[in-house]
N, C-alpha and C positions, 0 to 999 in steps of 0.2 A: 193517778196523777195525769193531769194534762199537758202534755208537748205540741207547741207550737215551732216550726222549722225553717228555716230559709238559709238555700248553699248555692255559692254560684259555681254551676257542675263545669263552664266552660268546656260545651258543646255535648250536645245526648244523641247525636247523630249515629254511633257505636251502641250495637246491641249489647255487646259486653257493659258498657258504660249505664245502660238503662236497666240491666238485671245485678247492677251494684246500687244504684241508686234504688231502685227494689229492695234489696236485701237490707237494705240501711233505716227505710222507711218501717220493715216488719220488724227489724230486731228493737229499734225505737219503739216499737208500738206507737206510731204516729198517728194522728187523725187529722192534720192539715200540715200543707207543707208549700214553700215557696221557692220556685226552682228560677236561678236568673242564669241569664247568657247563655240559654240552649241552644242557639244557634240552627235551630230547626227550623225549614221553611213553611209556610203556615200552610200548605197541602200536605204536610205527613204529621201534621201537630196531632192531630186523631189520632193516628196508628202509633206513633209514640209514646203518647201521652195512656195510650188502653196498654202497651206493652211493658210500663210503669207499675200503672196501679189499674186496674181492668175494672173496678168495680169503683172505682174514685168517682164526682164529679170535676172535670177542669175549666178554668175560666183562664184567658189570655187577654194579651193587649196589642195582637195584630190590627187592629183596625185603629190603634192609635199611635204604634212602632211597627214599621215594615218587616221590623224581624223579630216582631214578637218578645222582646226582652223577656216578661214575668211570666212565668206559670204558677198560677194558684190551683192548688191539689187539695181535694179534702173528703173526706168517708161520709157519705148524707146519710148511716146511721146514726153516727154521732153527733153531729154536726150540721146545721142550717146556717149558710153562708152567704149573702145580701150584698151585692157587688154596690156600691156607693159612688164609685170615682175611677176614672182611668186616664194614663196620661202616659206615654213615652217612656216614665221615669220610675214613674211608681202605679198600683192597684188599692184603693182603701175599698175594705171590705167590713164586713158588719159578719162578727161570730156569734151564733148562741148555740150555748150545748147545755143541756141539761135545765133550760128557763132563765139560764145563768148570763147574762152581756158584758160578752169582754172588752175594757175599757180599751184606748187606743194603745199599740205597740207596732211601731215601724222599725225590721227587723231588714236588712239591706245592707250591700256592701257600694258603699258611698263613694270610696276609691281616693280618698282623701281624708288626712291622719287629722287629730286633737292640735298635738304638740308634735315637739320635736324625741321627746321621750316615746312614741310611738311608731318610732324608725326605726331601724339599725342598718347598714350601710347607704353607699350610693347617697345623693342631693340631703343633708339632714338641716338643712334652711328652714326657718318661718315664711311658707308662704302666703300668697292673695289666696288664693284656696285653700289654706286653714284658716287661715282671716275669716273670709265669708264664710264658711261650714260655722264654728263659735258662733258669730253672728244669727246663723240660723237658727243654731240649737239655745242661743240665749232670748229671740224673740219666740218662738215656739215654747218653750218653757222644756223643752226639752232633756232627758237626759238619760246615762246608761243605766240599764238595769244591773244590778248584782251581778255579776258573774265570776267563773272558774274556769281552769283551762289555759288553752298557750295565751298569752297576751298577745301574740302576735299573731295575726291571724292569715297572714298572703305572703307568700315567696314566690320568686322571680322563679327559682330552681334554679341557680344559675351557681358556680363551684368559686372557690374561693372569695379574691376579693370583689368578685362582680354579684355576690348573692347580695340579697337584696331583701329586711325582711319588715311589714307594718303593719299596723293597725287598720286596716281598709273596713273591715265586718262590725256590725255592732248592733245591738238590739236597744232602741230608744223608746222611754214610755214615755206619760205624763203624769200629772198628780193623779189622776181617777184611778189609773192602772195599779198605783202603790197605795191609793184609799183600801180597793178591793182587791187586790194579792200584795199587801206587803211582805210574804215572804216566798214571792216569786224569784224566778233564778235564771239567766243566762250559763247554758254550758258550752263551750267551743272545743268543738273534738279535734283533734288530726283531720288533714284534709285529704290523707286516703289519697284515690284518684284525680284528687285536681290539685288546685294551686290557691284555694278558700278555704279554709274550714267549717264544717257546718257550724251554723247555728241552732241551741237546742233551745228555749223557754219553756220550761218548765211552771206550770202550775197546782197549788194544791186543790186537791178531790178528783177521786176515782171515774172512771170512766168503764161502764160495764161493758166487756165482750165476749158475746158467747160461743161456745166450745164447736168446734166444726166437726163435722162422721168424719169417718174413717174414708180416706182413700188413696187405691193402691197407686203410686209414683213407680212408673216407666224406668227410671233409674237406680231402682233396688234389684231392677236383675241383674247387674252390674256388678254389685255387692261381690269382695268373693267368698263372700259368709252366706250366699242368697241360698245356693240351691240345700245346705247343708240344713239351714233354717225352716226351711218346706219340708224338706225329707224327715225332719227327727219330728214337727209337728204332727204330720200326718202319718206318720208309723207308731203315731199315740195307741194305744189300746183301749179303745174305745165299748162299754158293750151297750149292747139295746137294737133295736131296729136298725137297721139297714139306712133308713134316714136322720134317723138323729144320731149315728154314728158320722155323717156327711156335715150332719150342722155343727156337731162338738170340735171334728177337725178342721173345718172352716175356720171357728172362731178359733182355734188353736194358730193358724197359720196365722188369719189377719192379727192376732197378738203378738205373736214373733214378727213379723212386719212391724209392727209400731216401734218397736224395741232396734230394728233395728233401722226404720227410717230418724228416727232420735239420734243415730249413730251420723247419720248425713250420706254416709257411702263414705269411696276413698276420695271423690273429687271433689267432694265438699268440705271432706275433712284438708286437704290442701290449700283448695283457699280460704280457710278461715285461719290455717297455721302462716301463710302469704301474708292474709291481709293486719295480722294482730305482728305480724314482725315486722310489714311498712310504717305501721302505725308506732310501732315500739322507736325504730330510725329517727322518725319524724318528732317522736317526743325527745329527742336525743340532740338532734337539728337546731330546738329552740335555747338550746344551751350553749352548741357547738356549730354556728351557724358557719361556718368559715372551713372545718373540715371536710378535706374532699374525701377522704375515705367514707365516712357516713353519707354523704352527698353519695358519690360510686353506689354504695349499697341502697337509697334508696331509689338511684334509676334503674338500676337490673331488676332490684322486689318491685316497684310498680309495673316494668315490662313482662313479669314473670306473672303476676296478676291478672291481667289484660288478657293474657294468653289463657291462664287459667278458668279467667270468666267467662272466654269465649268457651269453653268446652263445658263447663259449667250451665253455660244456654238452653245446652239442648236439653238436661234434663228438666229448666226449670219452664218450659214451654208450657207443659201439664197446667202449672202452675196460674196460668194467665188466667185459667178458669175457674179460680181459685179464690176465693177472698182472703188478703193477707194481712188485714192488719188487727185487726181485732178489731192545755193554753195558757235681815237683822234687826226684825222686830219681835216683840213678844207675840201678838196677835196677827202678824199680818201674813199674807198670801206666802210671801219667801218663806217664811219662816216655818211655816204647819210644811211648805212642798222639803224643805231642808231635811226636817225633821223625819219625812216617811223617806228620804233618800239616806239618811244617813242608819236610820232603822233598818234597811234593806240593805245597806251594803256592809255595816255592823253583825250580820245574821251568818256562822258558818253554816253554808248550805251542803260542801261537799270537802274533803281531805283528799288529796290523794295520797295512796298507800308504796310503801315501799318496792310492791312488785309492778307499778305503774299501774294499776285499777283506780278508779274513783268509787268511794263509798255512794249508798242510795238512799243511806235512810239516817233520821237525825239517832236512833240508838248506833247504828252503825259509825256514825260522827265519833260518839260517846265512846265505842268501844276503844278506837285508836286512840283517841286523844287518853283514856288513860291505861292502855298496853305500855 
C-alpha cells in the first residue's frame, strides 16, 4: 500500500524535532511526504532536509517564498516525482510509481474551516474565508477524500475555555483520483509534537522494499542486556578449526544483536512508551477538549518527549547513513463525480478498536465488526 503524507511540523529547526519526523516517516513506511511551515532558512534546508531523510530526494519553494513554506520529500527508488508548478502557497508535482499516474490530490492545511461544524470554541461565525475556500472547492470540483481519525485536526493547546479546536487539514482530490482509487483513504493521526495532525493517503497496491544487512547500532552497547548477550554467544561451544569456530560465533553474536536491536534499547523503549501515551492524551483531548487536567498531561508528556528525543539523537546519528524507509442528473458530469464520492466515503476503510489502535486491513475491519 501506498502513503502519500503532508503535516505542518511547525518549525524542524530542533534536531529532536527532525529524528521524530524521521521516526514517523519509517514506522509509516512512507515514500513521499510534504512537510509545511519548517520554518528553516533556505542555507540549512540541505543539512536538514539529509538529517530527515539522507537518502530522499527534496524539492522546496524558496525561490518562490523567502521562507520556503513546502518541503516535498520523496524515495527515487520508488518514486519519480516531476515538479509542474510552484508558487508561495502550494508545489503541484507529477507522481509515478510503479508506471502507475497519480491523479491529482492536494493534501494542505488551508487554515480555514468548511462550516461552522468544524470548530469548536473561540469565533464559531460563517466567515468571508469559508465563503471563498466553498467557492474554491465548488469551481475546482473539488472535494474531501474518505477519511478516519480526529475530525478535528489543529489546536491552539490553549487550557480551558481558551482552547481552540478546527478543521484546518484536509486532503482534496478530483474525479480522476476516485476514477483510479476509489477506495483510497485519508488517515489523520494525533499530532504528536505539533499542533496539526499528519495527513496520511493511503493507496491500494504494494510497494516492494528490500531487506537491508545487518549492522551493528552504536546504541546496543548501552543495552544493559548487551555485554550478557556477547558473553553467552561467544562462550558457545563451537568445534572445528580455529576459524570457523570465529565465523560460527560471529554469526552467533550478530544474531543476538538482531534480537536485541528489535528490543530498541531502554531509550527507545521510553520514547515510544512517551510518545503512544501523548498520543493516547491527544485522542482523549478530541472528546474532552476543555479539561485541563488532560491538557496538564499532555504538556509535561510532550516536554518529556523532547527531552527524550534529544538523547534518543545520538543514537540515531548512525542512522543518517542508513536507508529508512523501505499514494442531479442521471448522465451528467455531477452525477458520475457524486457517485464515485459517495462510493468512497460509503467504503469502511478503518474501525478503531477499543484499546485506541486503528485496524489495517478490510479482514481486520471484518474481524471487530463481528467480535
Amino acid at each position: 500500500m501506498m502513503q502519500i503524507v503532508a503535516w505542518n511540523v511547525r518549525g524542524l529547526n530542533q534536531a529532536p524535532k527532525q529524528f521524530e519526523v524521521r521516526s514517523f516517516i519509517s514506522s509509516q513506511k512512507l515514500t513521499f511526504v510534504a512537510l509545511l511551515e519548517t520554518r528553516v532558512q533556505e542555507r540549512h534546508a540541505a543539512d536538514v532536509s539529509h538529517n530527515v531523510m539522507p537518502f530522499w530526494n527534496w524539492d522546496f519553494n524558496y525561490d518562490t517564498c523567502d521562507g520556503g513554506r513546502i518541503w516535498i520529500g520523496y524515495d527515487p527508488n520508488a518514486l519519480s516525482v516531476q515538479t509542474l508548478l510552484k508558487s508561495d502557497q502550494d508545489i503541484h508535482v507529477k507522481v509515478t510509481s510503479s508506471e502507475i499516474l497519480i491523479p491529482f490530490v492536494l493534501s494542505w492545511d488551508f487554515n480555514v474551516c468548511r462550516d461552522c461544524s468544524e470548530m469548536r470554541g473561540g469565533n464559531t461565525s460563517f466567515s468571508l474565508g469559508m465563503r471563498r475556500f466553498n467557492y474554491f472547492l465548488s469551481s475546482t470540483s473539488l472535494q474531501d477524500l474518505a477519511y478516519s481519525g480526529p475530525k478535528l485536526t489543529w489546536t491552539n493547546k490553549r487550557f480551558g475555555e481558551e482552547c481552540i479546536l478546527m478543521k484546518l487539514d484536509r486532503a482534496l482530490v478530483n474525479d480522476d483520483w476516485l476514477s483510479h482509487y476509489p477506495n483510497s483513504k485519508t488517515l489523520f493521526l494525533q499530532p504528536g509534537i505539533s499542533d496539526h495532525s499528519p495527513i496520511v493517503v493511503a493507496l491500494l497496491g504494494d510497494l516492494q522494499h528490500r531487506g537491508s544487512p545487518f549492522r551493528f547500532l552504536n546504541h546496543l552497547v548501552d543495552h544493559l542486556m548487551f555485554l550478557d548477550k556477547v558473553e553467552a554467544s561467544w562462550m558457545r561451544q563451537i568445534h572445528g578449526v580455529p576459524m570457523f569456530q570465529v565465523v560460527q560465533k560471529l554469526k552467533a553474536v550478530k544474531n543476538a544483536m538482531k534480537t536485541l536491536n528489535r528490543s530498541r534499547g531502554h531509550v527507545f523503549d521510553l520514547v515510544s512508551s512517551l510518545r503512544n501515551h501523548l498520543l493516547s492524551i491527544q485522542h482523549h483531548l478530541q472528546d474532552n477538549p476543555h479539561d485541563p487536567a488532560l491538557h496538564q498531561q499532555e504538556l509535561e508528556l510532550n516536554r518529556d518527549l523532547l527531552v527524550t528525543l534529544a538523547q534518543e539523537s545520538d543514537h540515531f546519528r548512525i542512522h543518517a547513513r542508513i536507508r529508512w524507509s523501505a499514494e442531479g442528473d442521471r448522465c451528467s458530469r455531477f452525477f458520475f463525480q457524486s457517485m464515485l464520492a459517495k462510493r468512497n466515503s460509503h467504503c469502511i476503510m478503518n474501525l478503531l478498536r477499543e484499546d485506541g489502535t486503528l485496524t489495517e486491513s478490510k479482514d481486520e475491519v471484518a474481524d471487530v465488526l463481528v467480535s
